[in-house]
C-alpha positions as CSV (number, residue, x, y, z in Angstrom):
1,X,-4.8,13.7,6.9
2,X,-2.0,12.4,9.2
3,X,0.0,9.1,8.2
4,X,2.1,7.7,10.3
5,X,4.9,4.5,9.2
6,X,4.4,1.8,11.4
7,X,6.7,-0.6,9.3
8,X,8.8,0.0,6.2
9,X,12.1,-1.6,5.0
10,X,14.3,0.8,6.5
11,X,14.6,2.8,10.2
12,X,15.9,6.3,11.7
13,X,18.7,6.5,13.4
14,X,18.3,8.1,17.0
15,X,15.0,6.1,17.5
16,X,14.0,2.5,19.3
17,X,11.3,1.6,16.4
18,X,12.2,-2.0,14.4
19,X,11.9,-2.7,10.6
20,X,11.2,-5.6,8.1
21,X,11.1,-5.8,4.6
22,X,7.0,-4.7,4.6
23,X,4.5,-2.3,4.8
24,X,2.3,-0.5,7.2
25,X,0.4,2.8,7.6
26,X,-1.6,4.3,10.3
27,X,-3.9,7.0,8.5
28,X,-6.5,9.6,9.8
29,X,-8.6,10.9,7.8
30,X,-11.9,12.5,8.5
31,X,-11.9,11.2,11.9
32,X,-11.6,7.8,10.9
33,X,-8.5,5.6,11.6
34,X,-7.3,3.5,8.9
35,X,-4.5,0.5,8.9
36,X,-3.3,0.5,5.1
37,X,-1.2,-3.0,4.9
38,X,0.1,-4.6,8.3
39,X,3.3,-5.8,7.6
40,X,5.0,-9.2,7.2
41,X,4.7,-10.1,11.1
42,X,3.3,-8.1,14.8
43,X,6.2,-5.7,13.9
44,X,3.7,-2.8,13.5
45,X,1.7,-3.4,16.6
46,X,5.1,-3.4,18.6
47,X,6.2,0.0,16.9
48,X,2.9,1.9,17.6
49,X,3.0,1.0,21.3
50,X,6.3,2.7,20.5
51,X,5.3,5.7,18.9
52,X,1.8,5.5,21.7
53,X,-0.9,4.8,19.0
54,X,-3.3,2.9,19.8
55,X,-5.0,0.5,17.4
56,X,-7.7,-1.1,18.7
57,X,-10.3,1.4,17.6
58,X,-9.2,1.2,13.7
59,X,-12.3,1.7,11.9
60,X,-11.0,0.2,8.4
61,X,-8.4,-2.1,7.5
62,X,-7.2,-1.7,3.9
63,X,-5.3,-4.3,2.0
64,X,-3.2,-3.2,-1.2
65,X,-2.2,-6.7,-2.2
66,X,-2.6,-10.1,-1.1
67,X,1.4,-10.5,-0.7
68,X,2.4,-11.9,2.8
69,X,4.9,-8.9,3.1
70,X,1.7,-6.7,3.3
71,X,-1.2,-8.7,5.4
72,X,1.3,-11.3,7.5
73,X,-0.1,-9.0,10.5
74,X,-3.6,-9.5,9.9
75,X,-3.8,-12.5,12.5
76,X,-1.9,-10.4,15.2
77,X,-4.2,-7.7,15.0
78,X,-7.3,-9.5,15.6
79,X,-5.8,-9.9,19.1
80,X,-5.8,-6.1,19.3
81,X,-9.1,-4.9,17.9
82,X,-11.6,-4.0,20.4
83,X,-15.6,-4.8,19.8
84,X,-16.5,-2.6,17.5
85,X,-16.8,-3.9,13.8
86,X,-13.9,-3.2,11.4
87,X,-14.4,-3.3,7.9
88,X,-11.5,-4.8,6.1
89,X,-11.8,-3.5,2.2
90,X,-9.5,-5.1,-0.2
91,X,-9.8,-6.7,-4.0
92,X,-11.2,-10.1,-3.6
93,X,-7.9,-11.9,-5.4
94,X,-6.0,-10.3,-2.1
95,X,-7.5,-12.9,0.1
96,X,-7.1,-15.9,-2.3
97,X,-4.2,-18.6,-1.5
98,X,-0.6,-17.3,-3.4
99,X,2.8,-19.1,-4.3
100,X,5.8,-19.0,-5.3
101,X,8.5,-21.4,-6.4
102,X,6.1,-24.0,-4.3
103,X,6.0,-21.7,-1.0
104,X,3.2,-19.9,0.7
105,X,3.4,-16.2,-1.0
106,X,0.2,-14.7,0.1
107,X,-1.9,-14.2,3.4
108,X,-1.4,-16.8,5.9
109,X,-4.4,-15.4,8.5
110,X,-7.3,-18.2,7.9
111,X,-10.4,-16.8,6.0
112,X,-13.1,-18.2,8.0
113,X,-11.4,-16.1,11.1
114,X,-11.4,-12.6,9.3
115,X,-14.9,-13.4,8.0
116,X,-15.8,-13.2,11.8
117,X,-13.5,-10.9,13.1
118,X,-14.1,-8.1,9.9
119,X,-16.8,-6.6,7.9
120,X,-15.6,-7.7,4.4
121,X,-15.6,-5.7,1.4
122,X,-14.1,-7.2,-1.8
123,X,-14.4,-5.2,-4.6
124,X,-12.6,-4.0,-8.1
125,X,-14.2,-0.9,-8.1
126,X,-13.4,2.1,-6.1
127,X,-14.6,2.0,-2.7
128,X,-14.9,5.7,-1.1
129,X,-13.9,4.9,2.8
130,X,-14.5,8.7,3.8
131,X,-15.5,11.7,2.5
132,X,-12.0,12.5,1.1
133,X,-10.3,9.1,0.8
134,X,-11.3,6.2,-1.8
135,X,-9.9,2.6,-2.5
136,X,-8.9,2.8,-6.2
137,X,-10.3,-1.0,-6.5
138,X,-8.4,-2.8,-9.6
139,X,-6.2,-0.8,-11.5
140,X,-6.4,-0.2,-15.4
141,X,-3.1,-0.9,-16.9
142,X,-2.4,1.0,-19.7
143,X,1.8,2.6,-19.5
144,X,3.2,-0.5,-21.5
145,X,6.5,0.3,-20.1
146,X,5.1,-0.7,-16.6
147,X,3.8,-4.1,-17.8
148,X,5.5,-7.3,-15.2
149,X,5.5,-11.5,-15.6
150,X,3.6,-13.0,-13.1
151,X,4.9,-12.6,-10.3
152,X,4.3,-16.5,-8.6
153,X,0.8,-18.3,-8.9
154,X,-2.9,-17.9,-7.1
155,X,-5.4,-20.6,-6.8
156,X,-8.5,-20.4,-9.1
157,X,-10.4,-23.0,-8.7
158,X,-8.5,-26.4,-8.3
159,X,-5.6,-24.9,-10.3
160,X,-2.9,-22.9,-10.1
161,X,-2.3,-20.1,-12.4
162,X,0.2,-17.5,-13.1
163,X,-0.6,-14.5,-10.7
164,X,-0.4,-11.0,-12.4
165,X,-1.2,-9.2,-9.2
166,X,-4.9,-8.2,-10.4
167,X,-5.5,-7.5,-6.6
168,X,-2.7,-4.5,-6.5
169,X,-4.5,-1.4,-5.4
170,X,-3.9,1.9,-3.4
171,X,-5.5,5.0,-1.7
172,X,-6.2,8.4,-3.3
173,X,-7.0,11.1,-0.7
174,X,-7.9,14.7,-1.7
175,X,-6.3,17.3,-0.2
176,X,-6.4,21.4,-1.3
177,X,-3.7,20.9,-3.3
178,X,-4.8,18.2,-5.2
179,X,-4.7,14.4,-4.3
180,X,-2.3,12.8,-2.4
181,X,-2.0,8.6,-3.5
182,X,-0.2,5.8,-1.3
183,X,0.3,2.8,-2.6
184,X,1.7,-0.3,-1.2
185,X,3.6,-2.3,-3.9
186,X,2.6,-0.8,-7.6
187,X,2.5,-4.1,-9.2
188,X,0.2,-2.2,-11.4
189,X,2.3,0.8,-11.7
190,X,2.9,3.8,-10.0
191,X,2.0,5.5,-13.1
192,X,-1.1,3.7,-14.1
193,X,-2.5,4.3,-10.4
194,X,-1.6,7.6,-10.7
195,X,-3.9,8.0,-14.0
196,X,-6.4,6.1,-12.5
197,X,-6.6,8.3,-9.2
198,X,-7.2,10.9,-11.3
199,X,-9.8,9.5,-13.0
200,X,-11.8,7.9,-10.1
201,X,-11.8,11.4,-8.1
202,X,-12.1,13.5,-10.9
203,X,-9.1,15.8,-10.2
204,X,-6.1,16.5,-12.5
205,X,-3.8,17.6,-9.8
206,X,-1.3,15.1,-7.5
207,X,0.1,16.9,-4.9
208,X,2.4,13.9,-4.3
209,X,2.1,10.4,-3.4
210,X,4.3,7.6,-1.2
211,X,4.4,3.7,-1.0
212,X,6.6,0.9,-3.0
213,X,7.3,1.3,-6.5
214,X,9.0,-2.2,-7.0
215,X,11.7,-1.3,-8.9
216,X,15.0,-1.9,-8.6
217,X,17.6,-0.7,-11.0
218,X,18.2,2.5,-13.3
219,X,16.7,1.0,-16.1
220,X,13.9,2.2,-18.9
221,X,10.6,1.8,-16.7
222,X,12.4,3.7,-13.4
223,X,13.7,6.1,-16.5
224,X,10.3,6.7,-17.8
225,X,8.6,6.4,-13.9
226,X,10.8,9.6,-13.1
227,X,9.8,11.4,-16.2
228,X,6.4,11.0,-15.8
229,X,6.4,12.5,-12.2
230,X,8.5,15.1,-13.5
231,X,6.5,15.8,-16.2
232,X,3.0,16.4,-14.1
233,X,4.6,18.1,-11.7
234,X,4.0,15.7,-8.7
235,X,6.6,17.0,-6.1
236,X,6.1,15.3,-2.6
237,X,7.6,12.0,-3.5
238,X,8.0,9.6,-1.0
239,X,9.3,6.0,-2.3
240,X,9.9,3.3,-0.2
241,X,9.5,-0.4,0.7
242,X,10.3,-2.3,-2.5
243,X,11.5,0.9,-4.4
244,X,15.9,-0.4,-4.6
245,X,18.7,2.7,-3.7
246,X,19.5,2.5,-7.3
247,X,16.4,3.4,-8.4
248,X,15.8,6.3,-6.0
249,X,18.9,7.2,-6.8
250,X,17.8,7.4,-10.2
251,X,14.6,8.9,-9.7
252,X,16.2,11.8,-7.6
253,X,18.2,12.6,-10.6
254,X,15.2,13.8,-12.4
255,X,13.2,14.6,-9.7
256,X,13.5,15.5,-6.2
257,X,12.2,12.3,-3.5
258,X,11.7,12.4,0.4
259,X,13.1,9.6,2.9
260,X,11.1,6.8,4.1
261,X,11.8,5.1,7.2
262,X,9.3,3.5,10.4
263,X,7.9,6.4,12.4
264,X,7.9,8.7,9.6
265,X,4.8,11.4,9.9
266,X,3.3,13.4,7.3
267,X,0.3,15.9,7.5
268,X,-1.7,16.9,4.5
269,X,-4.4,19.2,4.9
């Protein structure tokens, strides 16, 4: 597997590639091309012109959360796609309309367009996209300590109601050494997709794993987040995105993490 950062919070020094606070990933796996998030804008079609990838053969699209931070690119890349059909797999509360404080929160590409431009899959239950890679679907929460509020509201129905980020997913690939996770956000919790990753692909071992953690501070959950990695032995740790300094800086304490920035590259075989 190769995966490639097309847009994260923060940037390398020395290069010409632009960030924003958001997330996108340009995997290969098992000779499929796969676009995990795209970002809050066209930001990561600009930097893989950049970087010379080309995206308009992706074969999936893969949404971790409905979050406008994650899918605000979605629009731009229909422009980009060529005729083939691309499946776009996601959990169907992703695609439903989301606010906060009485703001759009949530995916601002129009439904009726990515009905025709995509093959849709909505599910909450794992989704195997290749041989080695599966979308984990909706996440079993089960580490109290990683229990949020709502984070905003979603529509259901005519009403709104509090949004607890049901739609929060991520990617498990199996390597040799075990499997590798990335995640967008982990409103869910690193933790709780980890356990569920496990269980989904019937493997123990997690060679390592990289994405958003969403937290911020050096506080109990980022204290017991740390642990846990330490504690199964998951070494390749690559947080990013929504994951604060003071937290890595926390979680490096305990355990060893990797830097994160747009055009990062890492190959797992």
């Amino acid at each position: 597997m190769r995966l490639t950062v097309l847009v994260d919070n923060n940037t390398q020094v020395g290069t010409k590639f632009r960030g924003e606070p958001g997330l996108s990933y340009l995997l290969e796996v098992d000779r499929k091309k796969i676009l995990f998030d795209t970002g809050a804008s066209d930001l990561f079609i600009h930097n893989a012109i950049a970087m010379n990838l080309d995206l308009s053969d992706i074969d999936v699209v893969v949404l971790s959360h409905g979050h406008g931070d994650h899918t605000g690119g979605l629009e731009y890349l229909l422009d980009v796609l060529g005729p083939h059909q691309t499946k776009l797999v996601m959990h169907p509360f992703a695609v439903v309309e989301k606010q906060k404080d009485g703001q759009q929160f949530g995916m601002t590409a129009p439904l009726k367009k990515l009905k025709e431009a995509f093959t849709m899959i909505p599910s909450t239950k794992p989704v195997w996209i290749s041989e080695h890679l599966v979308f984990l679907g909706e996440i079993p929460r089960r580490h109290a300590f990683e229990n949020q509020e709502p984070l905003g509201e979603r529509i259901e129905g005519d009403s709104l109601v509090p949004d607890n980020l049901l739609d929060d997913s991520a990617l498990a690939v199996r390597t040799e050494k075990g499997l590798f996770i990335i995640s967008g956000c982990s409103h869910a919790g690193i933790c709780n997709i980890i356990d569920y990753a496990r269980e989904v692909c019937h493997e123990s071992r997690v060679t390592g794993l990289i994405g958003g953690f969403h937290v911020s501070k050096a506080d109990e959950r980022t204290q017991k987040t740390a642990e846990f990695l330490r504690d199964n032995h998951i070494t390749n740790l690559y947080p990013c995105h929504c994951t604060g300094f003071v937290a890595k800086a926390a979680i490096n304490a305990i355990i060893p993490i990797g830097e994160v920035a747009v055009g990062t590259c890492l190959n797992l075989k």
